[in-house]
VEXDREN-2710 file (C-alpha; in Angstrom, 1 decimal):
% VEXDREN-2710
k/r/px/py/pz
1/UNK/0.0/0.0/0.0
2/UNK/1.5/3.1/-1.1
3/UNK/0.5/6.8/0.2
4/UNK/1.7/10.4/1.6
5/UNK/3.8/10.6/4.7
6/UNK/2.4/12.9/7.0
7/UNK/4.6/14.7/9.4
8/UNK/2.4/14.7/12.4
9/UNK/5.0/17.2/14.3
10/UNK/5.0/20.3/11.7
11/UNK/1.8/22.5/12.4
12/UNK/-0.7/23.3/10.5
13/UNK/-0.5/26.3/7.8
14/UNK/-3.2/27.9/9.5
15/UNK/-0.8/28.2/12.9
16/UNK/1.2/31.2/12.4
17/UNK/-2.7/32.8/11.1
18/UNK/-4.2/31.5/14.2
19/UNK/-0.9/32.9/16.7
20/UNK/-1.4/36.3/15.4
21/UNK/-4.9/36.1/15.8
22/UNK/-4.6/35.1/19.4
23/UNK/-1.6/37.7/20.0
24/UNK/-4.0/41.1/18.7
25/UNK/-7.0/39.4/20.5
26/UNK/-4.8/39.4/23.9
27/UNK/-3.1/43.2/22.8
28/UNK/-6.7/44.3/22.1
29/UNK/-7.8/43.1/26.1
30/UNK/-4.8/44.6/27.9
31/UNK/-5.5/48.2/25.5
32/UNK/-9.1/48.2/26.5
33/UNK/-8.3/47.6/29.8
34/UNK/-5.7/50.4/30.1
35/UNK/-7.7/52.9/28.0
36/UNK/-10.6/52.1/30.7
37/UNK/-14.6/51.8/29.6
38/UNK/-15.2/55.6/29.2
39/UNK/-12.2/56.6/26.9
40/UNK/-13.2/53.0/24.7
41/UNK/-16.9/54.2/25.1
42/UNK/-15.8/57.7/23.4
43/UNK/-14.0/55.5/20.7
44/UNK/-16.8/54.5/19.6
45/UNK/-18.8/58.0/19.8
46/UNK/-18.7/59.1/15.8
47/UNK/-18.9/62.9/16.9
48/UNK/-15.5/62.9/18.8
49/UNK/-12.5/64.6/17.1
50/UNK/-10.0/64.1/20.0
51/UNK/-9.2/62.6/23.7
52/UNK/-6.7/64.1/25.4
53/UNK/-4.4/63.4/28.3
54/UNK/-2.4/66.4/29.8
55/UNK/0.5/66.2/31.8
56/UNK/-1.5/67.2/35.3
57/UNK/-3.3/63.7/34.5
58/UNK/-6.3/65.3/33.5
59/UNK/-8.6/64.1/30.3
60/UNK/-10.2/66.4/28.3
61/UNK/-12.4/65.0/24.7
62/UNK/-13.8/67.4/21.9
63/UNK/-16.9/66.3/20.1
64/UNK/-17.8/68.4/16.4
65/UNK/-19.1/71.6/17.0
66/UNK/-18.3/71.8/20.8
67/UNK/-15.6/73.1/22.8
68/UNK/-12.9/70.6/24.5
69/UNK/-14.1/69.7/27.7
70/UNK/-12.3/67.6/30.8
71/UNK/-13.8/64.0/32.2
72/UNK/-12.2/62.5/33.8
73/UNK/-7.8/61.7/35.4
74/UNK/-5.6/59.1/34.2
75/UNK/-2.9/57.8/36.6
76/UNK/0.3/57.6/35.7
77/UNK/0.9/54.2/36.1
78/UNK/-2.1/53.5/33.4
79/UNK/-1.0/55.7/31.0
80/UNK/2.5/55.3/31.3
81/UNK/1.5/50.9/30.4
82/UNK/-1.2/52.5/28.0
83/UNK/2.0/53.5/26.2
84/UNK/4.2/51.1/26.5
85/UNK/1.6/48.4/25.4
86/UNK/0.7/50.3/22.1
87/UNK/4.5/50.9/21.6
88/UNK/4.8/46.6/21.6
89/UNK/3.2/46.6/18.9
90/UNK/5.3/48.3/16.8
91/UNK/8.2/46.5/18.2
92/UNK/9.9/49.4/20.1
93/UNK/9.5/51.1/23.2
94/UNK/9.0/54.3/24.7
95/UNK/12.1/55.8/27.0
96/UNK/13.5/58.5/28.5
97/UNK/15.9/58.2/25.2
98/UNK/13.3/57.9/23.0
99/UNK/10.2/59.8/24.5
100/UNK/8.1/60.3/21.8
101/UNK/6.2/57.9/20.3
102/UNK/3.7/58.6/16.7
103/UNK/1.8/55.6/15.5
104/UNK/-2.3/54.4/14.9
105/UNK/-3.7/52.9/17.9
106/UNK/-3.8/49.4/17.0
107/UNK/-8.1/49.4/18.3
108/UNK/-9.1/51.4/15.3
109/UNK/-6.6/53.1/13.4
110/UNK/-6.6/56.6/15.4
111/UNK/-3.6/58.8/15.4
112/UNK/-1.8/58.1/18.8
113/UNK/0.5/60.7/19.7
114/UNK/2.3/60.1/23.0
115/UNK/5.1/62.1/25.4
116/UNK/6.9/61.2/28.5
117/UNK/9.6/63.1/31.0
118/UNK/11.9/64.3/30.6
119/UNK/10.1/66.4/27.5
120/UNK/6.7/66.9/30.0
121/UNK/6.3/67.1/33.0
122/UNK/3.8/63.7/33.1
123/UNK/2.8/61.2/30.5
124/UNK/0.7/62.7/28.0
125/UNK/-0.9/61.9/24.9
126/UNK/-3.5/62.7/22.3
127/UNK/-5.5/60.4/20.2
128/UNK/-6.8/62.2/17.0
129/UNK/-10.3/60.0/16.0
130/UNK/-10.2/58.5/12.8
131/UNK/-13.6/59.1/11.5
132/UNK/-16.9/56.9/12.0
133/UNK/-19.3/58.8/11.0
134/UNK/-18.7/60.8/7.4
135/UNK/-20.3/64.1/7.4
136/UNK/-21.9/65.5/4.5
137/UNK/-21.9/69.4/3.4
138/UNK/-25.5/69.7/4.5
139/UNK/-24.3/68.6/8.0
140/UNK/-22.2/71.9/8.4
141/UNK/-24.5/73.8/7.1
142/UNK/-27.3/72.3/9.8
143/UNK/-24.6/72.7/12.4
144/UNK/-23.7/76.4/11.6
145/UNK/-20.3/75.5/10.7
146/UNK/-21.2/76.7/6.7
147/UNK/-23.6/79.2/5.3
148/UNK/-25.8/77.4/2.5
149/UNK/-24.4/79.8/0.4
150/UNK/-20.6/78.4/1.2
151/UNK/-22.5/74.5/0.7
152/UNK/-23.8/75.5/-2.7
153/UNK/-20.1/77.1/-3.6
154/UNK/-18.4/74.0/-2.8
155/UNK/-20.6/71.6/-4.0
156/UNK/-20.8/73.6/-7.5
157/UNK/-16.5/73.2/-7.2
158/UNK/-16.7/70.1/-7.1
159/UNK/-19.1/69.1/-10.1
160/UNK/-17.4/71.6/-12.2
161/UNK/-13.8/70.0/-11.1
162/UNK/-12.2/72.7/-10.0
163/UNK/-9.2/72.2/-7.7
164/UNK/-9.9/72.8/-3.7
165/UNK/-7.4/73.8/-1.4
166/UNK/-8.7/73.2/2.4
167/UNK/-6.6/75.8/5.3
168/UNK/-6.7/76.2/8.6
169/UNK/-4.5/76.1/11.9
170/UNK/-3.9/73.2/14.0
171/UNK/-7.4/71.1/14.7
172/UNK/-9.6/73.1/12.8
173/UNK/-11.0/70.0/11.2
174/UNK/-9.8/70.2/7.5
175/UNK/-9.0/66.2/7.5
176/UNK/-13.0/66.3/8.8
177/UNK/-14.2/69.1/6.2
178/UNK/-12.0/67.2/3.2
179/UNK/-13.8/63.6/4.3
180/UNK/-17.4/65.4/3.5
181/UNK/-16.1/67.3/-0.1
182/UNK/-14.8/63.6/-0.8
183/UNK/-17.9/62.2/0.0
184/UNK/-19.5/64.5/-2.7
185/UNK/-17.2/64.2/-4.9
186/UNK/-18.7/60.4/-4.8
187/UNK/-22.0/61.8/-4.7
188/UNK/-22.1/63.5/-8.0
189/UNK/-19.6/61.7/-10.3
190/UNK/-20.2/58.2/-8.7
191/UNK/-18.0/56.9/-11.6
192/UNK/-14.7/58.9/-10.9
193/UNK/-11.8/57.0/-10.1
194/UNK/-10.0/58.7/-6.8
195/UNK/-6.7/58.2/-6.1
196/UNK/-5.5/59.2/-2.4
197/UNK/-2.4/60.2/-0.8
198/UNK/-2.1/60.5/2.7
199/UNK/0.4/60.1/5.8
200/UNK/-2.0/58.9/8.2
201/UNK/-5.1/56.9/7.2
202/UNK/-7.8/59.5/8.3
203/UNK/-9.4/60.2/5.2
204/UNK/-12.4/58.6/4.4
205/UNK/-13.9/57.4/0.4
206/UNK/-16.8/55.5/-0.3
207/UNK/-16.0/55.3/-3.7
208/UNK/-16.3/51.9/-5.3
209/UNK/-12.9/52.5/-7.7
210/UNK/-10.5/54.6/-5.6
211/UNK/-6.7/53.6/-4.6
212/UNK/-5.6/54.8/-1.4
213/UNK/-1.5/55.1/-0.8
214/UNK/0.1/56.2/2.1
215/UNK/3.8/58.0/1.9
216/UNK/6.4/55.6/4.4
217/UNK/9.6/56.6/5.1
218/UNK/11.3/55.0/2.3
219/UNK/8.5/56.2/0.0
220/UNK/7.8/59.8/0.1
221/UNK/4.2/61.8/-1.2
222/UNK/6.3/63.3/-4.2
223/UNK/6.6/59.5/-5.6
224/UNK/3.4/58.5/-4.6
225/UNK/2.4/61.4/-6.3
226/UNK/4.7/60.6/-9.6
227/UNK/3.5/56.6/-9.7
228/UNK/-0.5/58.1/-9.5
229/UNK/0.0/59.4/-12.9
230/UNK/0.2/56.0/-14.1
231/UNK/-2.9/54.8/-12.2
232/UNK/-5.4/56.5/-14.2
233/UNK/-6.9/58.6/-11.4
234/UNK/-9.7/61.4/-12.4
235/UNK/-9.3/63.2/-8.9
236/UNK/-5.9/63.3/-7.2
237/UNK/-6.7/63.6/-3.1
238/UNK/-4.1/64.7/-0.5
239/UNK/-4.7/64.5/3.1
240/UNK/-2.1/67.2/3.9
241/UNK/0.5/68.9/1.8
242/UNK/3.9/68.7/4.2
243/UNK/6.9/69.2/1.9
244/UNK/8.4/69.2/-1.9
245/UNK/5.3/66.9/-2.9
246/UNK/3.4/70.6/-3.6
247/UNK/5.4/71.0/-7.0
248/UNK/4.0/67.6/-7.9
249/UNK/0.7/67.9/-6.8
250/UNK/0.1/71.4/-8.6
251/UNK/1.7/69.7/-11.7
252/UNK/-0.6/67.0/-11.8
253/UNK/-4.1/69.0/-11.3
254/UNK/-2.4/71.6/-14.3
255/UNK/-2.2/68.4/-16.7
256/UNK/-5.2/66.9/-17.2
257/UNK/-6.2/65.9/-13.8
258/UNK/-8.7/68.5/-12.2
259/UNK/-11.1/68.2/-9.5
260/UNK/-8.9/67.6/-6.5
261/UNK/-8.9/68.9/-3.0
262/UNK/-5.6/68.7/-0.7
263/UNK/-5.1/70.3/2.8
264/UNK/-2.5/72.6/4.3
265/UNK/-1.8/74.3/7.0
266/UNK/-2.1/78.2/7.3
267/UNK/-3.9/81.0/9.2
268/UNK/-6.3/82.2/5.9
269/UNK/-7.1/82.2/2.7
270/UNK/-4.0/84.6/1.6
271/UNK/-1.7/82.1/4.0
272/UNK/-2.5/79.1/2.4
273/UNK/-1.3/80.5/-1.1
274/UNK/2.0/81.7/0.7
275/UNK/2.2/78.4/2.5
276/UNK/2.1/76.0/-1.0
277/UNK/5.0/78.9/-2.2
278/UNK/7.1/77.7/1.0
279/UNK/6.5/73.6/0.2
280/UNK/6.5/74.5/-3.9
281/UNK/10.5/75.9/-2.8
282/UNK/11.3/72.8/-1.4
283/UNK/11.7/71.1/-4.8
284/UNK/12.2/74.3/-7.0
285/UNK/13.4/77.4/-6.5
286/UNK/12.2/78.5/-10.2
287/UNK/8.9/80.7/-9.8
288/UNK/5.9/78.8/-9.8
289/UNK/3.1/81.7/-8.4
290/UNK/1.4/81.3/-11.9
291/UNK/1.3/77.7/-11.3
292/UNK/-0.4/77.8/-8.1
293/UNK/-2.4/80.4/-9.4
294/UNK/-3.7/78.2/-12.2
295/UNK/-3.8/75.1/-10.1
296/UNK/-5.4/76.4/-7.3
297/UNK/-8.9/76.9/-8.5
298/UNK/-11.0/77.5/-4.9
299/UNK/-9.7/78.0/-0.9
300/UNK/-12.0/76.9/1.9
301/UNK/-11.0/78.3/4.9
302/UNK/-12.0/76.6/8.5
303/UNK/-11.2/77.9/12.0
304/UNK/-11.9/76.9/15.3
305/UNK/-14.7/79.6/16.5
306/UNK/-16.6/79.9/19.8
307/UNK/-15.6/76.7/21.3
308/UNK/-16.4/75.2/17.5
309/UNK/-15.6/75.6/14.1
310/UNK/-16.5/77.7/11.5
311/UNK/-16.3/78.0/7.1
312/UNK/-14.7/81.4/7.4
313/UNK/-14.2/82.0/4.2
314/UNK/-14.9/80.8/0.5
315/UNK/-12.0/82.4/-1.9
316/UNK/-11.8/82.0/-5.6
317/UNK/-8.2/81.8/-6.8
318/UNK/-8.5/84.3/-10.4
319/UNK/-4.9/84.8/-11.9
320/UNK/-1.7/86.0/-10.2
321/UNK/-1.1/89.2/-11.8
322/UNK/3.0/89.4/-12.0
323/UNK/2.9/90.5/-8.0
324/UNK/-0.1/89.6/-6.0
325/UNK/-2.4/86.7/-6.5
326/UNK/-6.1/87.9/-7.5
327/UNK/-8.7/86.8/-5.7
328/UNK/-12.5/87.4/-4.6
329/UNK/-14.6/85.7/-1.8
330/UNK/-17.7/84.3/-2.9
331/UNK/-20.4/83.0/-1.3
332/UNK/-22.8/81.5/-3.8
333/UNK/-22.2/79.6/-6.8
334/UNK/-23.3/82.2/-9.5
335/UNK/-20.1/84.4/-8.7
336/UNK/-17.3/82.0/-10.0
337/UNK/-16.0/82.0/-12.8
338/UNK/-16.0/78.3/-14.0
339/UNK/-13.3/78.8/-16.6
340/UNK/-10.8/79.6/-14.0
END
């Protein structure tokens, strides 16, 4: 009788599966456990932005529309294995030589930001939500955030594919006002291919043929950027315009690819323009102010505002006329000029 050998002491192929399934199930216990049932309960709350521990011990949590507010303490001890738990998982650790630690909480993927002594004075950290809930345009405008006027203006931007630059400072919720201009960017050309570029996966697309890429350190936004051109995108996203990858991004909504929106950080709607000069320099030092000027089709400027946030302006980007860039507010959809 002849047959196959079976080597009863090798494990199955599903092993290593069923290790690393057992290994997150356990890290997943011991991070619940540490974050505690309120700060997991908030988690899971779609209209929180941020939780926040400060160095006193004190937690503080921002929901849309609301101002930060505290809730609770945090011992150090819990925090401090909070930390060290979700630095594990990237196989390192968190030191007095290495006291800073930027990574996605393994629970769901939200930006984890944490800081021990000597650089503060207690273990601190903030974890930026990754979105649950996608807002839509009509949502700001119900919450106050937007006029319907500054709705109809961006709406109208994006079925006519013009390019949309998104400002504001620090927590202002551009990655938040991007998520609900990409979600109508879905809305109304349903057969667009996206393509996204990001750092940090907190942008959101329901589209049914989009490619999402995030820049590493080996593989920076400019070639992510560079190898989109040969993916056939019809909108070209970027969660937040940091460096050099400006040149390419302008470059790429100038040839054939309009109807984009990108973020970047800056004070207004003047600042932003200024601000893609500064990241444009990084790869050139040619002039490039018409560039931007033709790239740039629309700003949308967003501020925190009364404990909230607020649309403070809608700009239209006309021409830049040899030495200052020409543009208008507007705040409905009758006052732009389409062939911009």
């Amino acid at each position: 009788m002849t047959g196959t050998l079976v080597d009863e002491t090798q494990p199955p192929a599903s092993a290593p599966r069923a290790r690393a399934e057992e290994s997150f199930r356990r890290i997943t216990e011991k991070l619940t456990r540490e974050l505690g049932a309120e700060i997991c309960a908030l988690l899971r709350d779609p209209t929180v932005i941020e939780i926040m521990l400060n160095p006193d011990h004190t937690l503080w949590v921002e929901h849309l529309g609301h101002p930060m507010r505290q809730f609770g303490h945090m011992s150090p001890s819990q925090s401090e294995s909070l930390m060290s738990t979700v630095a594990s998982t990237l196989n390192t650790k968190i030191t007095a030589e290495n006291p800073i630690l930027e990574c996605e909480l393994p629970l769901d993927g939200s930006r984890f930001e944490a800081l021990i002594p000597p650089i503060v004075s207690g273990p601190t950290f903030t974890i930026r939500k990754k979105a649950i809930t996608v807002f839509t345009l009509q949502n700001y405008v119900e919450q106050k955030i937007m006029s319907e006027g500054q709705a109809a203006v961006i709406g109208a931007a994006v079925q006519h594919r013009q390019n949309i630059l998104v400002v504001g400072g620090t927590g202002s919720g551009k990655t938040t006002l991007t998520n609900a201009i990409i979600r109508h960017m879905v809305d109304v050309s349903p057969q667009d291919r996206l393509a996204i570029i990001e750092d940090t996966g907190e942008l959101q697309c329901t589209a049914k043929n989009a490619v999402t890429m995030r820049s590493v350190e080996y593989v920076d936004m400019t070639r992510l950027l560079k190898a989109t051109m040969r993916l056939r995108p019809d909108r070209i996203i970027v969660g937040e315009v940091r460096d050099g990858a400006a040149l390419a991004l302008l470059k790429a909504w100038n040839t054939g690819h309009p109807g984009g929106v990108a973020t970047v950080h800056a004070n207004s709607a003047p600042a932003g323009l200024i601000r893609m000069e500064q990241l444009v320099a990084e790869a050139t030092q040619a002039p490039m102010k018409t560039l931007i000027a033709e790239a740039v089709n629309i700003i949308v400027m967003i501020e925190k505002a009364g404990g909230g946030r607020r649309v403070r302006e809608v700009v239209q980007v006309v021409d830049h006329d040899g030495h200052k860039y020409v543009t208008h507010p507007i705040n409905n959809p009758t006052e732009v000029n389409h062939a911009h």
